[in-house]
N, C-alpha and C positions, 0 to 999 in steps of 0.2 A: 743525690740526683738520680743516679742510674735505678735507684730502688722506687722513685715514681716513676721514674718510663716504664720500668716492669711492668706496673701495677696498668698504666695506662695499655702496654700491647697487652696486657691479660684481659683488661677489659676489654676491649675492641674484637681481637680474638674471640673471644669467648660470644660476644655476641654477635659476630658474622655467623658464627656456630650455631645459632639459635636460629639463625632466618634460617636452617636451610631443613628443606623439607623431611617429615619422617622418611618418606619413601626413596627419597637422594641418600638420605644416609647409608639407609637399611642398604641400597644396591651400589654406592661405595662403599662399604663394609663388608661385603661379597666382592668386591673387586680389590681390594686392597688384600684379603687374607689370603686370597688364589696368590696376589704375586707374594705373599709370607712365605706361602706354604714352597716355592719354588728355589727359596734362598737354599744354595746349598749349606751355609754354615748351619740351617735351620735344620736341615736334613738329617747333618750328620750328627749333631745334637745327642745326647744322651737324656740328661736333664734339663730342661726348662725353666725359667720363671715368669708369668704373667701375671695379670689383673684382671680383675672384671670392672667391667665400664659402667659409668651412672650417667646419668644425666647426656649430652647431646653427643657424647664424647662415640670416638670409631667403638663400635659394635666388639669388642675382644673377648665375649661368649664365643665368639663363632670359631675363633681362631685357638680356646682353649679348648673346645669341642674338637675339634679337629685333630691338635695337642694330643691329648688323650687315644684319640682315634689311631693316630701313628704311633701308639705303643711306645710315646717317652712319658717320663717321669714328670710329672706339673707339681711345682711349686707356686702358693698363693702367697701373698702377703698380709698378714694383720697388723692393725696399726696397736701399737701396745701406749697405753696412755699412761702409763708407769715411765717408762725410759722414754718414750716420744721416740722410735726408732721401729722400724721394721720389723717382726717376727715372720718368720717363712716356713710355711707347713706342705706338705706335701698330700695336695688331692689329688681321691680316684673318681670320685663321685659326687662332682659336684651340687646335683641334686640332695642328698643327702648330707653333705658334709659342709656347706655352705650359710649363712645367713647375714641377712642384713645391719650390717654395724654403722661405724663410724660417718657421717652424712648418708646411710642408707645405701652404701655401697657391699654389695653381697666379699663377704671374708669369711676364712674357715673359722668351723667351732672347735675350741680346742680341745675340748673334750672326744672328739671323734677323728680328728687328723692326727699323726707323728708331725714333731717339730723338727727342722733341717739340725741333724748336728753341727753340719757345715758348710758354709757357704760355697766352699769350692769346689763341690759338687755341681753345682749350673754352670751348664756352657753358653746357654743362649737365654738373653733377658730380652721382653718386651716392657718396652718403659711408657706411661702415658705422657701426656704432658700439651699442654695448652696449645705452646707455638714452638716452630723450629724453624733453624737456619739452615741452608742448601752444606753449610759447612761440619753440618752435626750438633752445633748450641740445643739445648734445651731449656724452652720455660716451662715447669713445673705449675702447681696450683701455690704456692706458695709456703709449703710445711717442710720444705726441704729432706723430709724421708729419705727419698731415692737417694740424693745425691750424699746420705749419711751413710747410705747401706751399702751403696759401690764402695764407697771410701774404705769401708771395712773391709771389704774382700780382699784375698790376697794376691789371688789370680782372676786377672781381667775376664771376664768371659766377653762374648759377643754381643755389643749393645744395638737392639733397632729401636725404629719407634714407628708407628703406624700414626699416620693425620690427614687431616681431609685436605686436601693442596691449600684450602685459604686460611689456613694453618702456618704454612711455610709464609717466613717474612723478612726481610730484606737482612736484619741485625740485631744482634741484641744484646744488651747488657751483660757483661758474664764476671762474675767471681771467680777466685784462686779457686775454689772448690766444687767450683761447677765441672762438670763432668759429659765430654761430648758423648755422640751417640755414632755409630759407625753406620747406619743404613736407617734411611725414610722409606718408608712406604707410601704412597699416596693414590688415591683414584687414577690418576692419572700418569705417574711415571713412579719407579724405582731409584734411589738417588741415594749413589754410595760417595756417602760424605767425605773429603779431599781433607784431610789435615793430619799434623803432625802430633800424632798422639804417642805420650812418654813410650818408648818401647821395653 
């Protein structure tokens, strides 16, 4: 049961996302990475990890631009279709060291990036992800990646998520394995997630 409700808030989700205009995005997308950029955990930050965005999802070129721009460490993700798990490589130059993989989502080439030796090198992770709750849940696209590659790390680093507020939804289904997020970002407010995460 709980795995068709997913499917149904991903659907729904996903195409509230699609009505909303190129140029609403693009200028919540500038509004949401100014308040990124202001997190002090972001700040103090050493190493990094984000994604780059496809399709209607927040703009997070802008915010790995930026990344880079404050002089931390960017780590990308590729999705390795061998293990089905996350590979993280560390870009400088995303114009160069980037291309279009897996559904067309720009990820490093391996040939031109270093691969993380370790993951406990990132302090602060930007996570995508479909829909959230005010409490930190996240739906995912459904390949469960992320929530394989948190699991593996051994120290937590700092989890956000950037989303367009009709994004954010009332509740949602969660597995033993899902994995909150500590801080939303949204056009319209900052929302540091309230719950009792393993210390």
């Amino acid at each position: 049961m709980p795995h068709s409700l997913k499917q149904v808030i991903r659907k729904s989700t996903l195409s509230r996302r699609e009505q909303l205009p190129a140029e609403a995005r693009a200028a919540y997308s500038a509004t949401i990475t100014a308040r990124l950029l202001q997190l002090p955990e972001y700040r103090q930050a050493g190493a990094v990890l984000g994604y780059m965005n496809f399709g209607t999802e927040f703009s997070s070129e802008l915010w790995v631009e930026h990344a880079l721009a404050d002089g931390k460490r960017l780590a990308l993700p590729k999705v390795n279709r061998h293990t089905n798990h996350l590979d993280l490589y560390w870009v400088e130059d995303p114009e160069n060291q980037l291309a279009a993989g897996l559904w067309g989502i720009r990820e490093p080439v391996v040939e031109r990036c270093e691969r993380l030796a370790a993951t406990s090198e990132i302090e602060f992770v930007l996570l995508p992800g479909v829909a959230f709750t005010r409490d930190g849940a996240r739906l995912g696209y459904g390949g469960g990646y992320y929530d394989k590659l948190l699991a593996d790390m051994a120290q937590q680093p700092v989890l956000a998520a950037a989303a367009f507020a009709l994004q954010i939804v009332e509740q949602l289904p969660q597995e033993a394995t899902d994995i909150k997020v500590q801080w939303i970002f949204t056009e319209q407010e900052t929302i540091a997630c309230v719950w009792q995460g393993s210390s």
